[in-house]
Steps between C-alpha positions, in 0.01 A plus 500: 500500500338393796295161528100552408273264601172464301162302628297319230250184446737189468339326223736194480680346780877509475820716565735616265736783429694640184598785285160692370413470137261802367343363193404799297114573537265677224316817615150572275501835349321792654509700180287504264621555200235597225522353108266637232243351289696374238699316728275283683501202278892492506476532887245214532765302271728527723279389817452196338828453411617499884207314564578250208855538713413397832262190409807361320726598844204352651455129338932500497526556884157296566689182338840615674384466838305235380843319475686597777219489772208306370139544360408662851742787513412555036114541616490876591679571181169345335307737759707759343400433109160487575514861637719630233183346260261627688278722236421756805836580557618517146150718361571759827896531418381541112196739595794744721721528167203582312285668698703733719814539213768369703797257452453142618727528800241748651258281416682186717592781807079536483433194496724377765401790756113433442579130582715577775256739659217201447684262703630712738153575582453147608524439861626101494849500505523185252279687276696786482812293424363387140556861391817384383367263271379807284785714571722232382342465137490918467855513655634222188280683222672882605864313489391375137374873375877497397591224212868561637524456909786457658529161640605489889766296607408170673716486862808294512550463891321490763262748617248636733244628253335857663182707249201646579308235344567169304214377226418188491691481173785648643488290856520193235743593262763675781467309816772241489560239713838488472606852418201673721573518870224684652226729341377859704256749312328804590145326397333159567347291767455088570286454184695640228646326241847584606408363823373194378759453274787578769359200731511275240872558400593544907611875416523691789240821454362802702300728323240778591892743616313802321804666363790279547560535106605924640685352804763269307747480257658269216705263655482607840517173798132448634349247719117368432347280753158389349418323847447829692457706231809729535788682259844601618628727320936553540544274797768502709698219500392368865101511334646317189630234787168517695292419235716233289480301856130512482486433105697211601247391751190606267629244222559214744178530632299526127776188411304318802166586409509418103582142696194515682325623151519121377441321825151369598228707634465365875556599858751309733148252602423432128252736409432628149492811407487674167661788376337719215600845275329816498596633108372765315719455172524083320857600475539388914349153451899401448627715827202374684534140412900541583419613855321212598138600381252201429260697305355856472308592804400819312557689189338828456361543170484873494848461326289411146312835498838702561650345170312723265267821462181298408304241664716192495303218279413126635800374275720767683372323858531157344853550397606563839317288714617216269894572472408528919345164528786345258759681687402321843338194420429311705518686728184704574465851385207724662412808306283772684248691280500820403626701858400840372247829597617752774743617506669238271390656182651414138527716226258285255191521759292800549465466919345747672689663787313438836513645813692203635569260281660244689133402656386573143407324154801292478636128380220262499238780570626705204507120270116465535429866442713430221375109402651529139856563566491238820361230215800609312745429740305198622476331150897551476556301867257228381689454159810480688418244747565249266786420648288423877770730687264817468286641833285802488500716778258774508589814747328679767202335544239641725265255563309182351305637251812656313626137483130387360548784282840390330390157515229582253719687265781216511280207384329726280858536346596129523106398277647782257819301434372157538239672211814604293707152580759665705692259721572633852470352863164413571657400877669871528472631861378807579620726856428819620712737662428575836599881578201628616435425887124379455572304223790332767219494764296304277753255368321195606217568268717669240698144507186318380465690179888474404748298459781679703581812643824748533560711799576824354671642832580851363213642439283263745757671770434835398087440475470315793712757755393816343868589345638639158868330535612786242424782769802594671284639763332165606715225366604415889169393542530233196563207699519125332541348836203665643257281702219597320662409194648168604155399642317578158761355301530152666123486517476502107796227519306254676172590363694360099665181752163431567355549173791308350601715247863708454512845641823710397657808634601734265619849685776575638428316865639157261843663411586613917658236670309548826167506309551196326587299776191619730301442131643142501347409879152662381503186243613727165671307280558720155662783524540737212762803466736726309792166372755687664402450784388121454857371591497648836105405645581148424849506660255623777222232502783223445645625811201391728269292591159556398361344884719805666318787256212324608530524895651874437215618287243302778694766789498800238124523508507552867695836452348870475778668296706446162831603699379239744481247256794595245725491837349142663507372066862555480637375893282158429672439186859624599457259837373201265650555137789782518600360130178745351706793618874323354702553157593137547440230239192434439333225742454147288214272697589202523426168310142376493445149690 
């Protein structure tokens, strides 16, 4: 057989290579088989058997995990119960068995395509991830139909584990770090919870192959490389060579930046900087804080309304936000309102399609159309601030009167709990999100109204130059280093120096090594990202002096191209501090005097 090469998202960093282990994978029935009358009671007995089943598999893995990886890794497994109780989902299984006269594993293949089909039809790629979540309950209730399943056979040696998907149950309960050398599925991307949970353990994974699961077979010698997001499948030996030489050089290199994880945050002239997280699941405070992270720059709350079919309640928020601030403290932890509307659409939520929704009634325009469910959510942060670690940051603000707007509604909030004798912060600082180019215009007189700000460079990037970065078509034109983009971004850096107060940015410009540096000499000084990529900006910033970015960034402004500046960005910096570009040990400043 000849060597196949396959192309897919690398999802966590790494390079490994082993014999392929096919776990067995259960395929919903597309039959449906009828029952009559008489039986339907028996039938919805045994439903609620399996179901009876699975929340005992449930609560027995949940404190499993709990054991063996901590209260962070156990919490989707409570996600999971509270879907499996979830009177919705059990009434519409029960009403299919009674209703339509079928057996209860037509019933679960039903259920599972009408959710599938409802998240699929969700444009956000994160979004579209938490299908799973569902899938994973259905998938353990159709094992349990059967009081006698066969039990599969837990590996013994190492492996590179290849399926078309894992569940989050199943990413928990089979992803070894000691027996798992590298994961690669047909399905996924850099938000699911195999993802996640892969970074965490520092297993190699590629997912998003497509049909890799039809291209392989049991025990046959593959190679994963979750860095480039490849799969080898039967290399040669002089590949097998090739690539051990750079796994050997991968695993230095991450060696040398976990080192520069736990040194301080300052360039070579003494500067401080501070690196943050972006999570969207509390089970990556631990990665994040591991990495180097001193505090959450941003967690997207969306993640609450994708645990369950209904509206989550203000306990539901509260829960979460306070396991987050516990998690961190004290470090700071900055949760961004509800970022929904558009074409970010949830399943609970009645939204309206528009004719383009992503200049439509979305995040904080879509929370004061909606003013109840943004009190909910806002009531929940308050509570949670008890700790004083907790920031609110409110997204894609406009212009003033949006601010004046959720100003109201916030102390309205805080005289209903003082009412009720809920402690919270009463000092608890409140930031917008600037995404929208007049609201960066404007960031002088947005500053007086706020506390802070965050640079949201994604989608301020794609407003500001007229470009959807998911269009293959126009992509080329999607330029971070763009003048016009530099210019408007250091202008709303100076305009917080001046006003004193913290500005943070949260896209991807913090987690590119030339970006943060020319962020650096514009004044930034928090920079939130992905963790796994914290390791390797701060190796960067340590490298150099903050007075060079400075008189680079001062010539940068001067230029009338993003090549131009890219190319004079990275000759300044290999002339004055080559060690940004090196593998070498991290750089240790030296003693203070």
């Amino acid at each position: 057989m000849d060597m196949t090469r396959l192309r897919g998202i690398g999802v966590s960093p790494g390079i490994a290579m082993g014999e392929v282990l096919l776990p067995r994978r259960v395929v919903f029935t597309s039959r449906k088989e009828l029952i009559t009358e008489a039986q339907v009671l028996d039938e919805l007995k045994r439903l609620h058997q399996a179901l009876d089943r699975t929340r005992d598999d449930l609560v027995r893995v949940k404190e499993s995990i709990r054991e063996k990886m901590g209260p962070e890794s156990a919490f989707i497994f409570e996600a999971h119960l509270l879907i499996l109780e979830d009177p919705t989902l059990v009434g519409g299984l029960e009403a299919i068995v009674r209703d339509e006269k079928a057996r209860a594993e037509w019933a679960l293949s039903k259920a599972n395509t009408r959710y599938e089909h409802l998240f699929e039809s969700l444009s956000d790629d994160y979004f579209r991830q938490r299908k799973s979540d569902v899938s994973d309950v259905l998938t353990r209730v159709y094992r349990n139909l059967e009081a006698r399943r066969e039990k599969e056979k837990t590996p013994q040696k190492e492996h590179v584990l290849v399926a078309h998907e894992l569940l989050p149950s199943e990413a928990a309960l089979r992803l070894s770090k000691e027996l798992t050398l590298a994961v690669a599925l047909d399905m996924g991307g850099q938000t699911s919870h195999t993802a996640i949970l892969a970074r965490s353990l520092g297993i190699p994974a590629v997912v998003g192959l497509r049909d890799i699961t039809r291209q392989v077979r049991e025990g046959e010698f593959i190679i994963v490389d979750g860095t480039d997001g490849e799969v080898i499948i039967d290399p040669p030996p002089a590949v097998r060579r090739e690539f051990q030489a750079k796994k050997a050089k991968y695993e230095t290199y991450g060696r040398e930046l976990q080192k520069t994880a736990k040194l301080k945050s300052e360039t070579l002239d003494r500067v401080r900087f501070i690196p943050q997280a972006n999570i969207e699941l509390p089970e990556e405070i631990s990665l994040a804080l591991s990495m180097g992270a001193e505090g959450v720059g941003l967690f997207r709350s969306e993640f609450i309304y994708l645990r369950r079919e209904s509206l989550p309640t203000e306990e539901d928020h509260f829960e979460i936000y306070a396991r987050l601030a516990r998690g961190a403290h004290p470090r700071p932890v900055t949760i961004r309102t509800l970022d929904i509307g558009g074409e970010k659409s949830l399943p609970q939520l009645n939204i309206e399609k528009e004719p383009n929704p992503a200049l439509g009634l979305r995040a904080v325009r879509f929370s004061l159309r909606n003013k109840e469910l943004f009190r909910i959510q806002l009531r929940a942060i308050l509570r949670a601030s008890v700790q004083k670690n907790v920031r609110i940051l409110v997204p894609m603000v406009t212009e003033v009167d949006e601010i004046l707007d959720v100003k109201d509604v916030f102390e309205d909030v805080k005289r209903e709990l003082r009412r009720k004798g809920e402690a919270f912060d009463e000092r608890i600082p409140l930031g917008v999100m600037l995404e929208v180019p007049a609201a960066a215009a404007m960031a002088d007189v947005m500053l007086k109204e706020v506390d802070y700000v965050s640079i949201g460079t994604n989608d301020l990037i794609q407003y500001y130059l007229a470009v959807d970065r998911s269009n293959e078509f126009v992509t080329y034109l999607y330029k971070p280093f763009h003048p016009a983009v530099l210019r408007l971004i250091r202008s709303v850096i100076q305009a917080a120096r001046r006003a004193e107060k913290d500005v943070v940015v949260c896209g991807e410009m913090a987690a590119d090594t030339l970006a943060a540096i020319v962020l650096l000499g514009f004044g930034l000084r928090t920079f939130s990202m992905n963790p796994i990529f914290i390791p390797r900006i701060k190796k960067a910033l340590r490298s150099v002096e903050c007075r060079t970015a400075e008189r680079i960034v001062e010539e940068t402004l001067k230029l009338r191209s993003a090549q131009e500046i890219e190319e004079y960005v990275v000759e300044e910096i290999l002339l004055r501090h080559p060690q940004v570009f090196l593998t070498g040990q991290p750089v240790e400043t030296s003693p203070k005097k």
